[in-house]
C-alpha positions in Angstrom: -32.9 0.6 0.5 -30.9 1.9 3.2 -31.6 -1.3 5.4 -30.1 -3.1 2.1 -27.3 -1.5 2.3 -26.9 -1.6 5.6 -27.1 -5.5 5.5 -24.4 -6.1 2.8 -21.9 -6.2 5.1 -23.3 -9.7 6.5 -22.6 -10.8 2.9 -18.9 -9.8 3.3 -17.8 -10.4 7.1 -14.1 -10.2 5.7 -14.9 -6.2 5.3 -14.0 -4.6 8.5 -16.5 -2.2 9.8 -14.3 0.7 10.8 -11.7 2.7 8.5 -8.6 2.2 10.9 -6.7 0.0 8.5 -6.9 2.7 5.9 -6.1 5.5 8.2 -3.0 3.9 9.4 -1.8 3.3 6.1 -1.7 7.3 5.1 -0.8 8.1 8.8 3.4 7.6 7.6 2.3 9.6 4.1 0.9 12.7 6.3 3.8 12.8 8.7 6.8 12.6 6.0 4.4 15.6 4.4 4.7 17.9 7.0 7.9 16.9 8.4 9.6 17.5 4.2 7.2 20.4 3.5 5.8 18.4 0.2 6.8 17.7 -2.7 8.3 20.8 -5.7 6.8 19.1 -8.2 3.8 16.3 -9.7 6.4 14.5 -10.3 8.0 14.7 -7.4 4.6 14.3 -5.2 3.7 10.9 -7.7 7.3 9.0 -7.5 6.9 9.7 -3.7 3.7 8.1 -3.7 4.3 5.2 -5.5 7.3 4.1 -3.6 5.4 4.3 -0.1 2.9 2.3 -2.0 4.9 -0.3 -2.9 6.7 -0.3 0.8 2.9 -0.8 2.2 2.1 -3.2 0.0 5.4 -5.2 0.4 5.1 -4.7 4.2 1.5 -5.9 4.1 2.6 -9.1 1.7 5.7 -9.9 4.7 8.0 -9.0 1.5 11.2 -6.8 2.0 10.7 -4.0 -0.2 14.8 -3.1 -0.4 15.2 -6.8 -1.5 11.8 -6.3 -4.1 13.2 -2.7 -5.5 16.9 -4.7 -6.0 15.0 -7.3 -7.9 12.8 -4.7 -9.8 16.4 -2.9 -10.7 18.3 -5.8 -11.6 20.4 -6.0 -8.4 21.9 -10.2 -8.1 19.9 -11.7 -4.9 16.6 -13.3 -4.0 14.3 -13.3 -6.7 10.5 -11.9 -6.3 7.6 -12.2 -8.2 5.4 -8.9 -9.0 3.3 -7.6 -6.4 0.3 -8.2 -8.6 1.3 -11.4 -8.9 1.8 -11.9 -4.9 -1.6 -10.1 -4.3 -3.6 -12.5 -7.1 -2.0 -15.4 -5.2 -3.3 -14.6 -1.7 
């Protein structure tokens, strides 16, 4: 069963084998952390989240994320589609 396992990956070459991709992406989240001292409040840690979630993402999709949060707010300029949308279509 472990040998199963093991092999899945031959099923899935796109799958890296190593974690690097995912460290990298909390490595800005850790720093900010102890650089700020955290957050006060949940709310505070889960608006902080989300936004370096959606600058990752946008980064990772070659989107601006200042022009996507203008268009999420309403602000007159280029017009983007929803990250879901922009994922789905990869």
């Amino acid at each position: 069963t472990d040998r199963q396992s093991f092999l899945k990956i031959l099923q899935r070459p796109d799958i890296p084998l190593h974690t690097n991709g995912s460290e990298n992406d909390i490595r800005s989240v850790v720093t900010r952390r102890k650089i700020s001292g955290g957050t006060h409040s949940n709310q505070g840690r889960a608006a902080r989240d989300t936004m370096l979630s959606m600058m990752k993402t946008c980064n990772k999709l070659g989107v601006s994320f200042w022009d996507y949060l203008g268009d999420r707010l309403g602000i007159p300029g280029s017009k983007i589609l929803p990250l879901p949308v922009l994922l789905a279509a990869r």
